[in-house]
N, C-alpha and C positions, 0 to 999 in steps of 0.2 A: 770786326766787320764794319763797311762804309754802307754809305745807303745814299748814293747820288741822288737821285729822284728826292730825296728830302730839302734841297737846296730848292725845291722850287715852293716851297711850305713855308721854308726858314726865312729866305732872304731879308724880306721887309722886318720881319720879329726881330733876326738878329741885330741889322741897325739899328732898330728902335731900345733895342734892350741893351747892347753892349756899345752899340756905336760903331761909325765908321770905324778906323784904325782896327777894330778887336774883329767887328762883325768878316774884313776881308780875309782874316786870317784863319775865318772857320771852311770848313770842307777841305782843308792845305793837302789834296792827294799829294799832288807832285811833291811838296817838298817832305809829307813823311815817304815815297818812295827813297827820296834824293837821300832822306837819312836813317833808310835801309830798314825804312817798317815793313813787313809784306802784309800788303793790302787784301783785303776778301770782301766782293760783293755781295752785297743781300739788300733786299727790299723792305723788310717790315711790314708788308701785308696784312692786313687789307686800309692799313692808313695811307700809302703810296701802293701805285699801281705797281703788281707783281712782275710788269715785263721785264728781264735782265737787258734786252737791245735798246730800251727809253731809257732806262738808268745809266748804260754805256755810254750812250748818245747824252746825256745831258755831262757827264765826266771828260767826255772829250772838248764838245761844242761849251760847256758852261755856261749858254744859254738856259736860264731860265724863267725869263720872260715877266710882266710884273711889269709895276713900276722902276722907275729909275733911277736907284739914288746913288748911282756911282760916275751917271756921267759917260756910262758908255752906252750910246746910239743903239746897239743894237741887242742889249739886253743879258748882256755876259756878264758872270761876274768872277772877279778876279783872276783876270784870262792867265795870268802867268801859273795858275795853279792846274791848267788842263792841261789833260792824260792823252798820251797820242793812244789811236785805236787799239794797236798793241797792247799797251799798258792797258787797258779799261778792258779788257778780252782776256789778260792774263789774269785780273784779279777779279774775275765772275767764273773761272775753271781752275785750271791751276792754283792761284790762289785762295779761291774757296776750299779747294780739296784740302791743300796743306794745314788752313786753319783747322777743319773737321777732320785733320791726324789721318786724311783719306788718300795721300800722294800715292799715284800708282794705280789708283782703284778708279776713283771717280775724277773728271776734270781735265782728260786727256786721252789720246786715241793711242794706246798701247798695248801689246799680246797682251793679255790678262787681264785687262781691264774692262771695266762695265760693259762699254761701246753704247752710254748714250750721248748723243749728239743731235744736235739741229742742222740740216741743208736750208742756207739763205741763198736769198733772188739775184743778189751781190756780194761783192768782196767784203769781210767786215773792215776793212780801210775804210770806208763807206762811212762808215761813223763817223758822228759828229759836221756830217756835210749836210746840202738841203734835202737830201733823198737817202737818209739811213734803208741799213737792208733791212728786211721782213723775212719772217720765218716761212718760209716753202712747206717741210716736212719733221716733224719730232722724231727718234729712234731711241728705244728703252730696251737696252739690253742688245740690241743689234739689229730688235725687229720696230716696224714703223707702226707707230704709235697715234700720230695725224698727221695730219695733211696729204700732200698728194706722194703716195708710196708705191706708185708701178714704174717702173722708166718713164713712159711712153702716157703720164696722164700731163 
């Protein structure tokens, strides 16, 4: 399991502790994707905030904000290691499921399966932009669990 949202804890520690050159090569989503780790998100709670769409959003965007010590203006770090939205959305369902030996069950909208899901305000493309989505409504087992669950609220 990765735990994006830690990147914004790390950042400064890991420069100061291992150094430029080592410090970029930590959080490397993409390149364990590229060599075929399957990734699972998780948060570690209640050290980093529990939201699964902040931890997306900091794996796509790699903004994590902080001081600067790489030199990029707008507070990313090691852009070439970001997850396009796809990827940071497969490995907070799908992903998670398969680690937890749960494919099939949990992590995906399938006859037989849980059927829980979040309805967001936007597309989860949306990630990693200046106006990530927000969770609308929760559903646990098929029925709604929070937020707004009528059509018509």
């Amino acid at each position: 399991s990765v735990q994006p949202e830690f990147m914004r804890l790390d950042r400064n520690l890991a420069v100061k502790r291992l150094g430029r050159d080592r410090a970029a090569r930590s959080y490397a989503f993409r390149s364990l994707l590229a060599s075929g780790v399957p990734l699972s998100g998780g948060s570690d709670w209640p050290i980093v905030d529990a939201d699964p769409l902040a931890a997306m959003d900091v794996a796509v965007s790699r903004n994590v904000g902080g001081d600067d010590f790489d030199n990029s203006a707008d507070g990313v770090w090691e852009a070439s290691e970001k997850l396009t939205p796809q990827q940071a959305l497969t490995m907070y369902t799908t992903g998670a499921a398969h680690v937890a030996i749960m494919s099939g069950e949990v992590g995906t909208l399938w006859r037989g399966a849980h059927a829980d899901f979040t309805v967001l305000d936007r597309s989860p493309e949306d990630l990693g932009s200046t106006k990530p989505p927000k969770v609308v409504s929760t559903f646990v087992a098929g029925k709604c669990a929070w937020g707004r669950c009528k059509r018509n609220d």
